[in-house]
N, C-alpha and C positions, 0 to 999 in steps of 0.2 A: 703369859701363856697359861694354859690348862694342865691339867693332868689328862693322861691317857684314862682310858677307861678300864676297869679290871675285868669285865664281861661284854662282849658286843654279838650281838643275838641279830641275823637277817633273817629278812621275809623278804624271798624275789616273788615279784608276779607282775605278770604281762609289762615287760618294758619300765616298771619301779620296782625300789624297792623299800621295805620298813625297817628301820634300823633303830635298835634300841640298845642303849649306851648305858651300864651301870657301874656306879663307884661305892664300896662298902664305906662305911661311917662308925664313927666308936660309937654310935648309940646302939640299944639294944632293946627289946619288947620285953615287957615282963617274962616272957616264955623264955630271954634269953638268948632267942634270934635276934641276928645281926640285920640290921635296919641298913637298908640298899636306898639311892637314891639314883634316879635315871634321868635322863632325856628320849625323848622320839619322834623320829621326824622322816617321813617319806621323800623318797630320793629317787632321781632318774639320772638315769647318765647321759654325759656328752661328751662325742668325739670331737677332736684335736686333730686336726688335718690326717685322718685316720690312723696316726702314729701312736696316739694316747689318747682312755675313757677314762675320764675325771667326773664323780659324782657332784650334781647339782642338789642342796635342800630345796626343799619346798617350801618351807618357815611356815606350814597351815599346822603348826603344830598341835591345834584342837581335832583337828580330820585326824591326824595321823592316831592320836592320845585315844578316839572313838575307835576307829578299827582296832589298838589294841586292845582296849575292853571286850569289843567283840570276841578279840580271838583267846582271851586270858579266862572268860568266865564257864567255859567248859571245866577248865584246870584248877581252878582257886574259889576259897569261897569266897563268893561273893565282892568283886571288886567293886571298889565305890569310887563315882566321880566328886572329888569336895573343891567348892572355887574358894581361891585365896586372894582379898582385898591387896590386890598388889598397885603400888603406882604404876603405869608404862613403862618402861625402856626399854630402847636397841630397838631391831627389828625383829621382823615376824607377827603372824596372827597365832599368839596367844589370850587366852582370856582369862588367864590365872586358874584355871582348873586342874587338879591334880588327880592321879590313880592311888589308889591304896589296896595294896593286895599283900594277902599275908594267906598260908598254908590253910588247908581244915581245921577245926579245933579238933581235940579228940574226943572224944567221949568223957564226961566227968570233968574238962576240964572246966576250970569258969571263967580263963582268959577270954577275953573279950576280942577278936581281930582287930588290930590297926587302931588301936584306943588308945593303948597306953604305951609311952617310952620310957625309958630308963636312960641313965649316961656311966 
């Protein structure tokens, strides 16, 4: 089994919903921010002899991974899609692409966003 997730952030709309699942990690950015890693994946519900709604994924987790870029690039700078040469496994339509978002830089700083890690 998994670990729980330590933040889980929805988005309802019409009949789905976006669920983003994140878990912190000892690594950290130069800045010293704590490096999050997530999943996301859009969900719909189904009822159970109208007794019980049990969330169905979607596994398009590249659609899902696009509307959050969408909704994240107001808020952050600049999120990037970067694909990572992964072999297949399990199921789902993933294509190895990942999101990288990290805060605004400030002024003068010369961190670079989402470049560099530390442990």
């Amino acid at each position: 089994g998994g670990r729980q997730e330590a933040l889980l952030l929805v988005k309802n709309e019409s009949g789905k919903r976006l669920v983003l699942r994140l878990w912190p990690t000892s690594y950290r950015l130069k800045s010293s921010a704590p490096l999050w890693v997530g999943t996301v994946e859009s969900e719909k519900s189904r009822a159970l002899a109208n007794l019980l709604t049990l969330p169905m994924g979607n596994k398009d987790f590249d659609a899902a991974l696009s509307i959050l870029k969408q909704d994240l690039s107001p808020l952050f700078f600049s999120p990037q899609l970067r694909s990572l040469n992964l072999e297949k496994s399990g199921s789902g339509d993933w294509s190895g692409k990942i999101l990288l978002i990290d805060a605004p830089t400030p002024v003068g700083d010369v961190h670079s966003p989402a470049t560099s890690v530390k442990r």
